[in-house]
Kinemage of the C-alpha trace (Angstrom):
@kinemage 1
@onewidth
@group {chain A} dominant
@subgroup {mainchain}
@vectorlist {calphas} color= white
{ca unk a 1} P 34.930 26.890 -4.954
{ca unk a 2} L 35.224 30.501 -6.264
{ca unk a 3} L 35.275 32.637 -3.563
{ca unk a 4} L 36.623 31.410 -0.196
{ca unk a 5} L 37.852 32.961 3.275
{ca unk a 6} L 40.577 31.700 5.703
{ca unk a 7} L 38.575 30.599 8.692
{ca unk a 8} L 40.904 30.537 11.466
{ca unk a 9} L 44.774 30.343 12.577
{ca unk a 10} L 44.709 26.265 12.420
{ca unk a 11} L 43.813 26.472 8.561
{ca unk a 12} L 47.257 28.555 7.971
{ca unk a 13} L 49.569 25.781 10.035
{ca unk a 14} L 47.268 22.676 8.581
{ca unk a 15} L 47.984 24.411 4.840
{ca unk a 16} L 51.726 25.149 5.713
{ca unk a 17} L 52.048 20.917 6.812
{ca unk a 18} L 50.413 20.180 3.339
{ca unk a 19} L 52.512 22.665 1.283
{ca unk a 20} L 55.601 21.133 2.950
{ca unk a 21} L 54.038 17.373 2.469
{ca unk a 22} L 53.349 18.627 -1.116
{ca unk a 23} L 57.257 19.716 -1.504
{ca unk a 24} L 56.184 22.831 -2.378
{ca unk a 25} L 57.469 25.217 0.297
{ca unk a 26} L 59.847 27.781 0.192
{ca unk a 27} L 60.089 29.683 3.334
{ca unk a 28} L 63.448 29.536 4.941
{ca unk a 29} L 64.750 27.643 7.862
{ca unk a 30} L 65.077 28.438 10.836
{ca unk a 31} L 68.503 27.850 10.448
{ca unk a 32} L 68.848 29.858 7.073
{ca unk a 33} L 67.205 32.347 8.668
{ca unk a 34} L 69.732 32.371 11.461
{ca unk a 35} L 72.430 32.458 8.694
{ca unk a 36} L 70.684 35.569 7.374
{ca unk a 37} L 71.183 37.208 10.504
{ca unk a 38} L 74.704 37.297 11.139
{ca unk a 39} L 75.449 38.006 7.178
{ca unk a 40} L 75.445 34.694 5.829
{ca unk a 41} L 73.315 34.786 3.746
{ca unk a 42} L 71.504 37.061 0.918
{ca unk a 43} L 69.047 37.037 -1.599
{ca unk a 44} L 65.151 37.623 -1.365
{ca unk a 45} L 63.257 36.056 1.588
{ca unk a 46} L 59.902 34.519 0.429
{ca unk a 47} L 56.624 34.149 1.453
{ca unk a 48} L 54.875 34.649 4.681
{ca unk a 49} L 53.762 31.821 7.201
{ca unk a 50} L 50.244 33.589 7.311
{ca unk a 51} L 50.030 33.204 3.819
{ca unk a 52} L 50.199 29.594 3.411
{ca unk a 53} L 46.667 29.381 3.319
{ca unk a 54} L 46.205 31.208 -0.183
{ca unk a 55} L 49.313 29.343 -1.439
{ca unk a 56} L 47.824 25.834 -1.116
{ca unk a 57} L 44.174 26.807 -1.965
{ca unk a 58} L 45.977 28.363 -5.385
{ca unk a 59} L 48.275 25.788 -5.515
{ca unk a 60} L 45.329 22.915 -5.476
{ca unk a 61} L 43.335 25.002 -7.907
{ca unk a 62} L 45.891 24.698 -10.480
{ca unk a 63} L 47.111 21.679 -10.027
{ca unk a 64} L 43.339 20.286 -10.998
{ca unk a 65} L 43.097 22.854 -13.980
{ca unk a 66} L 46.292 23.645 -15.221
{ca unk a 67} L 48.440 21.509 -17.386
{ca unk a 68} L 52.433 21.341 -15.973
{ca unk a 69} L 53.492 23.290 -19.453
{ca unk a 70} L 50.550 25.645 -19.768
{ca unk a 71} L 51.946 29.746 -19.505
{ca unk a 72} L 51.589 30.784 -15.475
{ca unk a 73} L 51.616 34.712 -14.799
{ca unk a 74} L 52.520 36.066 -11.151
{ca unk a 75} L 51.926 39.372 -10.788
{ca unk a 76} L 53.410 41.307 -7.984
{ca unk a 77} L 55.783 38.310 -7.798
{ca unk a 78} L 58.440 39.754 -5.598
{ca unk a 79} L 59.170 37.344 -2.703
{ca unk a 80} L 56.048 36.063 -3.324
{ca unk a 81} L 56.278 32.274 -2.346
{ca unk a 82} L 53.281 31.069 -5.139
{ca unk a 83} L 56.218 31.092 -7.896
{ca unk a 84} L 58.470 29.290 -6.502
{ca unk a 85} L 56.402 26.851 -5.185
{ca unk a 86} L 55.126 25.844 -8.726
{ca unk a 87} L 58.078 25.933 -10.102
{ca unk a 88} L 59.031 22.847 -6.922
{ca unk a 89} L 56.024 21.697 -8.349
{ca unk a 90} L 56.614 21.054 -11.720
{ca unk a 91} L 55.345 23.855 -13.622
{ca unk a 92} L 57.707 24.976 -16.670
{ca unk a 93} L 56.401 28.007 -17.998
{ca unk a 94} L 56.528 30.493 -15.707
{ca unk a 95} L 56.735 34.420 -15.821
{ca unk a 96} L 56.461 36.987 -12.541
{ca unk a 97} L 55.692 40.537 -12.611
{ca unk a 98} L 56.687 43.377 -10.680
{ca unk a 99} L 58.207 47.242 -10.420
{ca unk a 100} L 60.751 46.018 -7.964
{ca unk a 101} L 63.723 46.953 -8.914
{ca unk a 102} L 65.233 44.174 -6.936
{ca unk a 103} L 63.736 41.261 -9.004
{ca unk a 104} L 66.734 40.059 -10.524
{ca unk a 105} L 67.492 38.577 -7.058
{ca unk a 106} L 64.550 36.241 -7.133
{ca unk a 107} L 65.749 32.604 -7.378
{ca unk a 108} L 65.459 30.192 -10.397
{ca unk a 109} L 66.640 33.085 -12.937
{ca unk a 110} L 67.547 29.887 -15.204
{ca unk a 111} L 63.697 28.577 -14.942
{ca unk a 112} L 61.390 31.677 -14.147
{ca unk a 113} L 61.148 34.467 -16.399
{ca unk a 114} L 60.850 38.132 -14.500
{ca unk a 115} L 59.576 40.905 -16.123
{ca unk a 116} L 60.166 44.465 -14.520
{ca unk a 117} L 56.802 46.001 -15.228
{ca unk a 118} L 53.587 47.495 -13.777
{ca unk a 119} L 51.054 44.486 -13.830
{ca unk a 120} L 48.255 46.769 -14.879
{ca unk a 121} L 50.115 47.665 -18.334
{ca unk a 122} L 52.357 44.707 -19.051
{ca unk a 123} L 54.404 43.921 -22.597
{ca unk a 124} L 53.067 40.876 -22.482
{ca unk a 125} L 50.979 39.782 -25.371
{ca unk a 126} L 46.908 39.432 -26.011
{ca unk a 127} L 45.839 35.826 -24.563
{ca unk a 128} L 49.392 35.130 -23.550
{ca unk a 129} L 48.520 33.102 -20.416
{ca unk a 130} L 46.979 30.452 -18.894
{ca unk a 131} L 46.352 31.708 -15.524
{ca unk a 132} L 47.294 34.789 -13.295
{ca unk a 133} L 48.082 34.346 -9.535
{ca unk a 134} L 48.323 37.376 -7.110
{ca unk a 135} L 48.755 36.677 -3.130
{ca unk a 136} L 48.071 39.660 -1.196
{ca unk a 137} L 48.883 42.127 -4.383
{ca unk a 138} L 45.307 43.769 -5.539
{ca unk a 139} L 44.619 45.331 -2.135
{ca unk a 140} L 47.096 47.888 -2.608
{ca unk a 141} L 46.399 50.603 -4.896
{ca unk a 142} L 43.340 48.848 -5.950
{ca unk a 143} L 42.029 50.071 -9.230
{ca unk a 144} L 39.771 47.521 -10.603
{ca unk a 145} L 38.975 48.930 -14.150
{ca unk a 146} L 42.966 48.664 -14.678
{ca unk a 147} L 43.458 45.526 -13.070
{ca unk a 148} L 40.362 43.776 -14.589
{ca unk a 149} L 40.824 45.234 -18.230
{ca unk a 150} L 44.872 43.995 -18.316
{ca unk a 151} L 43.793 40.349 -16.624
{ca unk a 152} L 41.404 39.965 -19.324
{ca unk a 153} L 43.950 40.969 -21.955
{ca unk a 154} L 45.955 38.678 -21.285
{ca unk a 155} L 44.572 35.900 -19.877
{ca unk a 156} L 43.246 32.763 -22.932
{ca unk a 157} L 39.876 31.958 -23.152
{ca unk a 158} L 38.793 29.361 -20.800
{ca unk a 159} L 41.862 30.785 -17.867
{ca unk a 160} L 41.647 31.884 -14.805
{ca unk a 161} L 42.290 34.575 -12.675
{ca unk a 162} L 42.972 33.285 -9.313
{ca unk a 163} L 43.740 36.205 -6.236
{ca unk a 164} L 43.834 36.640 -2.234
{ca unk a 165} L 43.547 39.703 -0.742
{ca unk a 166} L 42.727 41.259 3.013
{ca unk a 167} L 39.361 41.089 3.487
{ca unk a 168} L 36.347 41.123 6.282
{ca unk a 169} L 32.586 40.650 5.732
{ca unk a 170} L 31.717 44.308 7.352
{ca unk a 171} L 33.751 47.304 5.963
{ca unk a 172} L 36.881 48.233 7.650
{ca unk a 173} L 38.120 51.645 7.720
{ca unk a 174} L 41.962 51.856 6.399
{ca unk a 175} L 42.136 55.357 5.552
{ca unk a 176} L 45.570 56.858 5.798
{ca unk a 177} L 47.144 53.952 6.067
{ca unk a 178} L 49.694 53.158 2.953
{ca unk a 179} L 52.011 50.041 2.234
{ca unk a 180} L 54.525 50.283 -0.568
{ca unk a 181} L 53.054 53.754 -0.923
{ca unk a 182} L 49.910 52.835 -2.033
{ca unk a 183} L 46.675 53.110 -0.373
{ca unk a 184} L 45.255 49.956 1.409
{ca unk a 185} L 42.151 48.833 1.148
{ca unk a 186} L 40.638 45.214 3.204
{ca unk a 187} L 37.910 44.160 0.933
{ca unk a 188} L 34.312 43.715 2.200
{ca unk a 189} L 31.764 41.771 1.324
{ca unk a 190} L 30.273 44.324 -0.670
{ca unk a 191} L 33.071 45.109 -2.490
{ca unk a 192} L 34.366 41.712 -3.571
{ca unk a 193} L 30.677 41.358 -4.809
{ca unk a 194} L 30.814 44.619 -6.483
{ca unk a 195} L 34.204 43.748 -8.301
{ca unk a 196} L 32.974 40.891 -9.220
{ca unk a 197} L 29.807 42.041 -10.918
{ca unk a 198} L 32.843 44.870 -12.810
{ca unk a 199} L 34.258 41.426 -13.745
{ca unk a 200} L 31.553 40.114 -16.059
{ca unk a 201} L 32.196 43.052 -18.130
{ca unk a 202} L 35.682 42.313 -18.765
{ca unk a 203} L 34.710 38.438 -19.763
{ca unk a 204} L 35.768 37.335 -16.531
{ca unk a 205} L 33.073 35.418 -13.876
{ca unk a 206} L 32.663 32.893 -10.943
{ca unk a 207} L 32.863 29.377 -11.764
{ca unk a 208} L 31.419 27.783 -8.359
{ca unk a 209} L 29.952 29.055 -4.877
{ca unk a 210} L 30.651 32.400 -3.310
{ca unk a 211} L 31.025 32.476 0.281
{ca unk a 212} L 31.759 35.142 1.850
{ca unk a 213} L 30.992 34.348 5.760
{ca unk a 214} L 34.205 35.117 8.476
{ca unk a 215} L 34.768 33.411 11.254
{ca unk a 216} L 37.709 34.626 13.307
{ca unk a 217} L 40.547 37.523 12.348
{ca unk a 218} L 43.796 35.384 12.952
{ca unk a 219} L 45.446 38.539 10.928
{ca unk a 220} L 46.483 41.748 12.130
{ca unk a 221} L 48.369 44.259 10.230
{ca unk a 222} L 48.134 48.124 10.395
{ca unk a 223} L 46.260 48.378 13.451
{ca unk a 224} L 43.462 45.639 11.546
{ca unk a 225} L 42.224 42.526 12.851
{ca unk a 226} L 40.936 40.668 9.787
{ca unk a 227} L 41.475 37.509 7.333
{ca unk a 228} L 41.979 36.594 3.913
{ca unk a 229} L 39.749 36.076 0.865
{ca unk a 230} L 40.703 33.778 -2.288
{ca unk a 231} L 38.899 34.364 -5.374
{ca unk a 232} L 38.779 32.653 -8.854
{ca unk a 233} L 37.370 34.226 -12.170
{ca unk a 234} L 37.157 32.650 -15.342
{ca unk a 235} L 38.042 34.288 -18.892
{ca unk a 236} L 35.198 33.160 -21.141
{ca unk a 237} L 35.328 34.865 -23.919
């Protein structure tokens, strides 16, 4: 599928039990997570539970399309769980993206290469990837032109593009409300069909069904019930 939405709260723990069957988590332990408490330990924590949903439907999509060596591009990678868990998973050639000045503390230093850099005007060269993942990243500060006109840059004909992001079939008001101190935005129907339609001009479309229908909002952030949309676009030119 192209365009997907998380249906309800039993999809995130039935994807978390796969991820883990998969040995491709990395959230911590309860235990670590005690240790982190009293000072024990340090370092980034990764991931979210409610996210394991987008990790496993990206983490399926490129396990059917993507070769083990082919070039892998996270962008907004800190603490994001999606690099890690293809690095578990086998994947060797793998670069994350973000302005955090913090990224150095991201694990696998040896095996990842981080890049301290906006994602929307990157060093990276033309065609230099394979596919670009983003959990949760476009929905703040959302500026499509810039975000669609990079992805194409540097994605090689025949990659993909392959993003989640808050989103609800009727519009939801989020004005005011910042994270990171950028303005938030959940995606609508409308919009996710609109960006996609700014897509095709950038090279980039849908390469199977669109559906867009929600069913429950087992997420709530900001004062917003809503879910998650996972999208896939496809350079082809």
């Amino acid at each position: 599928m192209t365009m997907e939405v998380l249906k309800n709260e039993t999809q995130i723990a039935t994807s978390r039990q796969a991820i883990i069957k998969k040995g491709a988590s990395a959230l911590e332990s309860p235990f670590r997570s005690l240790l982190r408490r009293y000072g024990f330990v340090r370092g980034v924590v990764l991931g979210d539970y409610v996210k394991s949903w987008d990790v496993l439907e990206t983490l399926n999509f490129i396990e059917q399309h993507i070769q083990k060596n082919e070039p892998i591009l996270d962008i907004g990678c800190y603490a994001s769980e999606i690099i890690v868990s293809l690095h578990k998973s086998g994947y060797t050639n793998l670069t994350g993206a973000d302005l955090n000045s913090e990224l150095k503390q991201m694990p696998f230093q040896n095996a990842i290469r981080y890049e301290t850099t906006n994602f929307m005007q990157t060093p990276f060269a033309d065609a230099s990837f394979k596919a670009i993942t983003s959990i949760s990243v476009i929905e703040h500060g959302f500026d499509g032109q810039a975000l669609l006109e990079e992805i194409s840059r540097l994605l090689q004909p025949g990659g993909y593009f392959i993003a989640s992001f808050d989103y609800w079939p009727e519009k939801i008001d989020t004005t005011g409300t910042k994270f990171f101190g950028m303005d938030w935005k959940i995606f609508s129907k409308q919009e996710v069909a609109d960006f996609i339609k700014q897509a095709s001009g950038y090279s980039l479309v849908p390469v199977g069904e669109l559906h867009y229908e929600g069913q429950e909002t087992p997420i709530e952030c900001g004062g917003k019930k809503y879910t998650f949309g996972w999208l896939v676009l496809k350079k082809i030119a």
